[in-house]
N, C-alpha and C positions, 0 to 999 in steps of 0.2 A: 389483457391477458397477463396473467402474474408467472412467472418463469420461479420453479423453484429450484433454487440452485443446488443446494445438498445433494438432492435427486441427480441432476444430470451429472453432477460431478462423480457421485456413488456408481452411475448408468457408463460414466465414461473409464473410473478403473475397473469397471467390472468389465467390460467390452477388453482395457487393454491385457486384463490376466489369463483373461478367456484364450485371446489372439497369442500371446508368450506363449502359451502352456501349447498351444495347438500346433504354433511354427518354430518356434526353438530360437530364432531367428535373433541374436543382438541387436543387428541395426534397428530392424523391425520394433524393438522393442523400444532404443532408443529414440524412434521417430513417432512411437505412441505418445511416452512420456514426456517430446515436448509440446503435444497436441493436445492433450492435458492440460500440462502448464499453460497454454497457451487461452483452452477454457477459463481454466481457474481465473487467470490476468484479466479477463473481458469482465467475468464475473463480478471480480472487485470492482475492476472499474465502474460498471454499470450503479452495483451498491450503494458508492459511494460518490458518486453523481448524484443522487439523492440530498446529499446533504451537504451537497458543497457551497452550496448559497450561503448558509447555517455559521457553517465553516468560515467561509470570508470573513464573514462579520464579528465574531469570536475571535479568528487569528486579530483582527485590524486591531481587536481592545488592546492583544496584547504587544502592540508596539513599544519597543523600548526594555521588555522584561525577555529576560534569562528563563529559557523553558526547555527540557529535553521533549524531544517530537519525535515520535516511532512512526516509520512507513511502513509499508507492507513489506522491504527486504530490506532496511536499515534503520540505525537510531543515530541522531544528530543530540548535540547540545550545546547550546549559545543563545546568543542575542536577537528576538526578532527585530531585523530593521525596516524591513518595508513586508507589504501584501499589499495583491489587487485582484482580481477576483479568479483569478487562476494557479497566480505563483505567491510562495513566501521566499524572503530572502532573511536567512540568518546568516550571522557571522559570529566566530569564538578567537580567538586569541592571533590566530594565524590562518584560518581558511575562512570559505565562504562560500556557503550553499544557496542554491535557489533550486526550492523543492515544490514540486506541484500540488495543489491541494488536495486535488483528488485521492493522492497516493495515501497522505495522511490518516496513520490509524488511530493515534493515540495522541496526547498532548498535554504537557506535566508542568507548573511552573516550578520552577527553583529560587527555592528561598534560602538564603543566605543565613550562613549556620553562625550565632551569635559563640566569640568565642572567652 
């Protein structure tokens, strides 16, 4: 059974505008919204469990190179140094992240601008 997500995401602000509009209520409102968010989160995750096999193995090529990598709530840029079939680990000048693959939305190398 294939779950479509649009749908229930569409099914669940329309549930929480219905519920505002009917109780007036902030908290209420704010306790929908994070219920919501909290759809949406499963959602992606689910998504993109899909493809994280895929993923691993694409992150592993690019060991050693400079790539900006967007998540679903932030963007890194640096050096991948290591992945295993769950986390990557970049680092850039001074921090170091170890980001999950799942989270991973997007993934860019950076080529170095001849000057």
């Amino acid at each position: 059974m294939e779950i479509d997500t649009m749908a229930l995401v569409a099914a669940a602000v329309m549930l929480a505008v219905i519920l505002a509009n009917v109780t007036g209520s902030a908290g209420k409102i704010d306790k929908l919204k994070r219920k919501i968010d909290d759809i949406e989160r499963t959602f992606r995750t689910l998504d993109a469990s899909k493809g994280v096999e895929s993923m691993n193995r694409l992150i592993a090529e690019l060991k050693g190179k400079k790539v900006s990598l967007e998540t679903y709530d932030d963007y890194f840029e640096g050096l991948i140094v290591d992945a295993d079939e769950d986390w990557v680990k970049m680092e850039d000048d001074d921090t170091c992240k170890i980001i999950r693959l799942r989270d991973i939305k997007n993934v860019e190398i950076v080529t170095e601008k001849a000057e």
